[in-house]
C-alpha positions as CSV (number, residue, x, y, z in Angstrom):
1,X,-30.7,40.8,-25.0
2,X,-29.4,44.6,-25.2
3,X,-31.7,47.0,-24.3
4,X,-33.2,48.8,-27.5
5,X,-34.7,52.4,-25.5
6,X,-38.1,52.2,-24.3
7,X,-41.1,50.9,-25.4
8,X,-43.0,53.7,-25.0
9,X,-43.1,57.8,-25.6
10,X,-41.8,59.8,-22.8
11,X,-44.8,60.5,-20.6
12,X,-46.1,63.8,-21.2
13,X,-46.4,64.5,-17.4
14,X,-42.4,64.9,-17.3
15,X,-42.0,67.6,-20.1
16,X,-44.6,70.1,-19.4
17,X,-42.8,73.7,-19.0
18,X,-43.9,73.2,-15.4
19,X,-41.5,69.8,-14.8
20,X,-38.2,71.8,-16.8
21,X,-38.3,75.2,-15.3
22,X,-39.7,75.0,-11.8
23,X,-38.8,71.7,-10.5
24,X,-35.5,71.4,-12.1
25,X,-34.9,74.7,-11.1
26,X,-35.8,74.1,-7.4
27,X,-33.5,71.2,-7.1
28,X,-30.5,73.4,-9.0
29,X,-30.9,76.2,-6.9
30,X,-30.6,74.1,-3.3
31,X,-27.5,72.3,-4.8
32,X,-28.1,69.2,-2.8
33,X,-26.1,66.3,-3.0
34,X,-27.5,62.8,-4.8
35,X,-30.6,61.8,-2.6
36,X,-29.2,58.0,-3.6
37,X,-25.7,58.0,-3.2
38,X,-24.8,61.1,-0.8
39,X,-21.7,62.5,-3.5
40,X,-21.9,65.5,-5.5
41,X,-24.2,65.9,-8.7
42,X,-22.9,67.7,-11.5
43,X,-25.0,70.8,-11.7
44,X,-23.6,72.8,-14.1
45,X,-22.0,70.4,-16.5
46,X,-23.3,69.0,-19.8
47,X,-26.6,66.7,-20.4
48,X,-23.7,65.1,-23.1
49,X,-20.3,64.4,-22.4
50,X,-18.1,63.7,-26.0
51,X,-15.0,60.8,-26.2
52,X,-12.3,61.0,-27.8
53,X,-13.7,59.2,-30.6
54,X,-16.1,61.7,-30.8
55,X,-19.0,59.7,-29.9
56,X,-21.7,61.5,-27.2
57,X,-22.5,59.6,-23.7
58,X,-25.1,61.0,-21.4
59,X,-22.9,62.5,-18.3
60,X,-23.6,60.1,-15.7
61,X,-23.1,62.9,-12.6
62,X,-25.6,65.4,-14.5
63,X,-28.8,66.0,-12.9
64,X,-32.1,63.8,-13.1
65,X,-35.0,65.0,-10.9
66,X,-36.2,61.7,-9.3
67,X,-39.3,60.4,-7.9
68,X,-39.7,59.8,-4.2
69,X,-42.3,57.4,-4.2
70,X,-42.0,55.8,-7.8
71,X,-44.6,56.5,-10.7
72,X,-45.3,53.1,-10.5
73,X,-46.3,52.8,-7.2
74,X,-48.1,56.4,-6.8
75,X,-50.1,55.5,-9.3
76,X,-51.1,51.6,-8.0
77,X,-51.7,54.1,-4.6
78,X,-53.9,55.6,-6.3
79,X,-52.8,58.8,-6.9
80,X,-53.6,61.6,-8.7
81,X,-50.8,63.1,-11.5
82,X,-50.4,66.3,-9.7
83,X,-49.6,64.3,-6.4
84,X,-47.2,62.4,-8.2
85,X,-45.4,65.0,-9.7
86,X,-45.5,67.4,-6.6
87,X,-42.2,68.9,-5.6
88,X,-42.5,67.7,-2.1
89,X,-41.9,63.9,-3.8
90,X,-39.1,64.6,-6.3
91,X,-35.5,64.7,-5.3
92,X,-32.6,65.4,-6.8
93,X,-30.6,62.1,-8.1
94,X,-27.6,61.6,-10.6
95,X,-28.3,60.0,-14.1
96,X,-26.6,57.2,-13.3
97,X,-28.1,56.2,-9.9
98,X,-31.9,57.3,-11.3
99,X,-30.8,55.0,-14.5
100,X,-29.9,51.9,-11.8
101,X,-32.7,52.6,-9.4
102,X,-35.3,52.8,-12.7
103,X,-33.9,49.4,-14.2
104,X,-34.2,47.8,-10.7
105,X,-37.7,48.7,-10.1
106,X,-38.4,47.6,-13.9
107,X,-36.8,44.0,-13.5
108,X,-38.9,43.2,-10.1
109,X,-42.2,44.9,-12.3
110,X,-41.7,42.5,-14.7
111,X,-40.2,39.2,-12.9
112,X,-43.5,39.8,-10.9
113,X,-45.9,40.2,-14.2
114,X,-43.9,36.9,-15.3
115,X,-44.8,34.9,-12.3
116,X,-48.5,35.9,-12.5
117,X,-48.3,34.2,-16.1
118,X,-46.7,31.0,-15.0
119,X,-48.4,30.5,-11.8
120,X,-52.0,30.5,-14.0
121,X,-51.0,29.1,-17.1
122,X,-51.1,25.2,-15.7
123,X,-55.0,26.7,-14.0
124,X,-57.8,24.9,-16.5
């Protein structure tokens, strides 16, 4: 099955003025490399890089701002929203490996939803 975009709106958390100018703007002004992989993140380029057939790709060095400890998890911690979102638990990552790290975490989310449905569906 191809991937059809997420199922939900973008969380509201992640494009305050707040997130865009001054923790984007942290991470561009250090200039640190990807907190994944260790190479250099595009900092300056473009969001969208065009083909030759004239057809728009995301660039996959550009810059994401990543979470430390996951949404996910911060929030089964327990967590408040400003916790999760505090500088001192993003990091700077490229598109690309905050694109693989995301699906990753989203497959073992939902293999482990999918076993809690088997494992108590044969339960009477």
């Amino acid at each position: 099955m191809a991937w059809r975009g997420p199922r939900t709106a973008n969380d509201p958390l992640l494009t305050t003025h707040h997130w865009r100018v001054t923790v984007r703007n942290h991470w561009k002004a250090k200039r640190l490399p990807c907190a994944v992989c260790g190479r250099a993140i595009d900092y300056d380029g473009p969001t969208f890089l065009t083909t030759i057939t004239g057809k728009q790709r995301l660039n996959p060095r550009a810059l994401v701002v990543g979470h430390i400890v996951s949404r996910y998890h911060a929030k089964r911690y327990g967590w408040t929203e400003t916790q999760i979102n505090d500088i001192s638990n993003t990091q700077p990552e490229h598109r690309a490996c905050s694109n693989r790290s995301g699906a990753k975490l989203g497959n073992r989310v939902q293999r482990t939803k999918q076993r809690q449905i088997y494992s108590t569906a044969g339960r009477w």
